[in-house]
N, C-alpha and C positions, 0 to 999 in steps of 0.2 A: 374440713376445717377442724373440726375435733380430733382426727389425727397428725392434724399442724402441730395444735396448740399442745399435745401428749407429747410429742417428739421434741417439741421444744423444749418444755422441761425436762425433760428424760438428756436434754442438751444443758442444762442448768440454767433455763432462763428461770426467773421465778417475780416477773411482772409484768402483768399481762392488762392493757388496755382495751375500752371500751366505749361503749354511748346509749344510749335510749331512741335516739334520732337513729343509727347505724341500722338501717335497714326498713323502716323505722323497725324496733324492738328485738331481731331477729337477732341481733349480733351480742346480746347480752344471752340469749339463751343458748346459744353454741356457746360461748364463753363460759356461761353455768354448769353446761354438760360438760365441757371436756376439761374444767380444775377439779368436780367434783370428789375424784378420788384422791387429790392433793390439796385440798380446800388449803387445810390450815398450814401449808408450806408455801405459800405461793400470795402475794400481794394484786387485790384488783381494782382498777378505777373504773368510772364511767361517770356521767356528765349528764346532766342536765340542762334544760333551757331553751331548745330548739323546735320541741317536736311541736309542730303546729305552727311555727312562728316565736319569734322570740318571747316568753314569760317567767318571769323569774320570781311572779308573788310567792310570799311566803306558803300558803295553803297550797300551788302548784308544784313547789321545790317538796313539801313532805310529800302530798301524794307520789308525786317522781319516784321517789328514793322506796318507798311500801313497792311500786311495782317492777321495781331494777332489783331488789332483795328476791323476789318471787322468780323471776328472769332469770337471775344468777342463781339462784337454791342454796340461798348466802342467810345468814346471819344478820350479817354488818359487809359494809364497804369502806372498804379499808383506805380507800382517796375519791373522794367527792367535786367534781368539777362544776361552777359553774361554767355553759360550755360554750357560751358569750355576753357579756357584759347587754344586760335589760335596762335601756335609760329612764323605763320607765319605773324603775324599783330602784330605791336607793339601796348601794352594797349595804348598806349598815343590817338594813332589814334581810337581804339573803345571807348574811352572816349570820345574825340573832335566828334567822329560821335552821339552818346547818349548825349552830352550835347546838340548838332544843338537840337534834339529831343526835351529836353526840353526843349530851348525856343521857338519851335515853339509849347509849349502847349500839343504836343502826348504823353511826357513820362512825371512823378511827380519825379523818383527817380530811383535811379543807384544801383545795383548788381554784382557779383561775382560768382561764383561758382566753387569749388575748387580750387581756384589760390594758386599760391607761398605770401611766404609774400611780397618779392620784388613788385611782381606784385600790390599786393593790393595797396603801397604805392605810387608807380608809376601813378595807375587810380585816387587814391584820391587826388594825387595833381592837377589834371586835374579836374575832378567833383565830390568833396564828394562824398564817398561809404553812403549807408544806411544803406546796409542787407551785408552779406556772409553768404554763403549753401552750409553746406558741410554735409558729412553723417558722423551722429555724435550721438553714442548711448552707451548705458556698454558695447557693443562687438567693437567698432569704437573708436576710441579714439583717431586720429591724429591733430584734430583739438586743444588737451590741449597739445600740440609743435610747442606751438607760436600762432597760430591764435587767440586764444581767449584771452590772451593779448593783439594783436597788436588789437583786435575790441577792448579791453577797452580803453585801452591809445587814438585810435583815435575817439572812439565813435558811434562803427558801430554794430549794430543788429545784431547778428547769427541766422543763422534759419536753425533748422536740418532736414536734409531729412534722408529718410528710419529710422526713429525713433524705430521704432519696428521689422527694419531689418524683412519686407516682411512677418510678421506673427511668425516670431522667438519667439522675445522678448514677444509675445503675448500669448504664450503656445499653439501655432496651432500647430506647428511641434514637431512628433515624432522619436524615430531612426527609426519608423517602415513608415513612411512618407515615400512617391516615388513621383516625380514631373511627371507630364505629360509630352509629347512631344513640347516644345517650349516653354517650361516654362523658364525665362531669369535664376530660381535658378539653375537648373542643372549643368549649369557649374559655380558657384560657388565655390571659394575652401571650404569654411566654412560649404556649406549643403549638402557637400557628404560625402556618408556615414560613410566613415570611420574617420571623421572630427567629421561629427556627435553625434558620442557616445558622446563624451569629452565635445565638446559647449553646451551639454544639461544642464550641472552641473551646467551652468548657470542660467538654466530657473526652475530648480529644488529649488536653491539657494534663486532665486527671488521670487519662489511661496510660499518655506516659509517665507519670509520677507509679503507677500501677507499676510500670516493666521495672520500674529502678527499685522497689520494694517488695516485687514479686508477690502482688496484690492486686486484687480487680480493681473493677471502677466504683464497684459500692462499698468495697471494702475500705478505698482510700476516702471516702467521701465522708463514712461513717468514725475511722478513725480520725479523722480531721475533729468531727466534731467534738466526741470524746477528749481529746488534746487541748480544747479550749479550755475549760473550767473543770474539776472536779466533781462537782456538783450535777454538772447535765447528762442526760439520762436520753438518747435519742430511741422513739421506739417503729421503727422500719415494720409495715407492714409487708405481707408476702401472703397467698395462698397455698405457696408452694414447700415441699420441705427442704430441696436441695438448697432454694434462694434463703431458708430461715440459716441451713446451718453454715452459709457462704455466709451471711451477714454475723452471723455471730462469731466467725474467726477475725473480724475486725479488729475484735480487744487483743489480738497479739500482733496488730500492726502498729508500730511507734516510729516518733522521727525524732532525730536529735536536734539540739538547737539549731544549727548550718542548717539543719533539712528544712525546719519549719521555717526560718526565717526564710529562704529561697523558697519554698512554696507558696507563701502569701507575698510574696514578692512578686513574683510572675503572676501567679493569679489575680491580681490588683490590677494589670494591665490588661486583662480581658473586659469588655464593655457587656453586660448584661441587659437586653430588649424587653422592656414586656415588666407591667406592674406586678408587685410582687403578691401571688393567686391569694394570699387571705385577705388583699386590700380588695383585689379586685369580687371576692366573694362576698364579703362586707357592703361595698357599695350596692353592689344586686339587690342587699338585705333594705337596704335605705336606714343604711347602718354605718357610724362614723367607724373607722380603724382606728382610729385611736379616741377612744371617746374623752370629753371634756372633762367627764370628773375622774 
């Protein structure tokens, strides 16, 4: 993985995401080791508020941040996620605890991930938001009911997670596809089987949109995304480096108006099975998707 994350930039990625929960702790200190020698060229997030269970007190979110600094062999981090909305902490309070952060120089910038819109409006009167992260792809779509207005109107960066929905959007998976034991898809509703047949029409959909722009299926999926707003930032995981530097030729896929408009045209007409995976991760949590405040 540290030779992913090397080649990636040496490909001129130069933002690289993260978590505290991500293994638990493991995936911050790969992260640490392999910007190390490009620290101050390169932008890192990671997140807070998972590990154990949701907590987002104040005294829980600094210590976080003291032992993600240590993980990453960082300074400062440079975007700070809450990494899901704590009902039992009012945002005001993980604001005021994240803002202490930055002025004492640990943190550069404030995050979100999956909040209400309430919410978001409520942190940003406390410390400008930068970024929201929410899972957001052609099969995700809940972020275009509200959030990605309320980021334009305020001026806050989207950054999509599971872009390629786990190897989906990617043309990995087949109906003929069976996950291992412990694989977090299994219990998905969208990649079981009988979900399955139906969402393929998706990837089938997109692979010819692929032959006519002589482009894969992650490619197109990923320029789709890019194509929406200016602002969104999707960030496609891969262990691999052939898959990092295929997904990074996306930013020279473009469609023109006729193209885009006949792509969500057709697309519209496909039926998508199966709740969309951060609702359905959320409820496991005994966690609202979209919380109240």
């Amino acid at each position: 993985m540290v030779r992913v994350v090397r080649a990636a930039f040496d490909q001129g990625v130069t933002f690289f995401d993260t978590a505290e929960v991500y293994g638990p702790f493991l995936d911050e200190e790969i992260v640490g080791e392999a910007v190390s020698p490009f620290r101050h060229q390169v932008v890192v997030s990671t997140k807070f508020g998972l590990v154990g269970g949701l907590n987002s007190r104040p005294e829980r979110v600094k210590a976080a941040v003291e032992g993600s600094l240590k993980r990453l062999r960082t300074d400062r981090i440079d975007l700070l996620y809450q990494h899901r909305v704590d009902p039992e902490v009012p945002i005001e309070d993980v604001a005021g605890a994240v803002k202490d952060l930055v002025a004492e120089g640990k943190v550069k910038h404030f995050g979100l991930s999956e909040p209400g819109l309430g919410t978001v409006r409520r942190a940003h009167a406390v410390l400008p938001l930068t970024a929201i992260q929410n899972d957001y792809s052609l099969v995700t779509r809940n972020a275009e009911q509200g959030t990605l207005a309320l980021c334009e109107e305020l001026g806050i960066g989207f950054v999509a997670w599971w872009p390629l929905q786990a190897g989906f959007l990617a043309g990995a998976i087949t109906e003929a596809t069976r996950f291992s034991q412990g694989d977090y898809r299994n219990g998905l509703p969208r990649f079981a089987p009988e979900a399955l047949k139906q969402n393929l029409k998706v990837v089938e959909y997109v692979r010819q949109w692929g032959k006519r722009k002589n482009a894969t299926v992650a490619q197109i999926s990923l320029a789709w995304l890019l194509a929406q707003k200016t602002f969104i930032v999707p960030i496609p995981g891969t262990s691999q480096i052939a898959h990092m530097q295929e997904n990074i030729k996306a930013a020279d896929v473009h469609f023109t108006a006729d193209e885009w408009r006949d792509f969500n045209a057709g697309f519209s007409q496909i039926q998508i099975v199966g709740a969309p995976n951060h609702e359905f991760e959320l409820r496991g949590q005994g966690v609202e998707a979209k919380p109240k405040v």
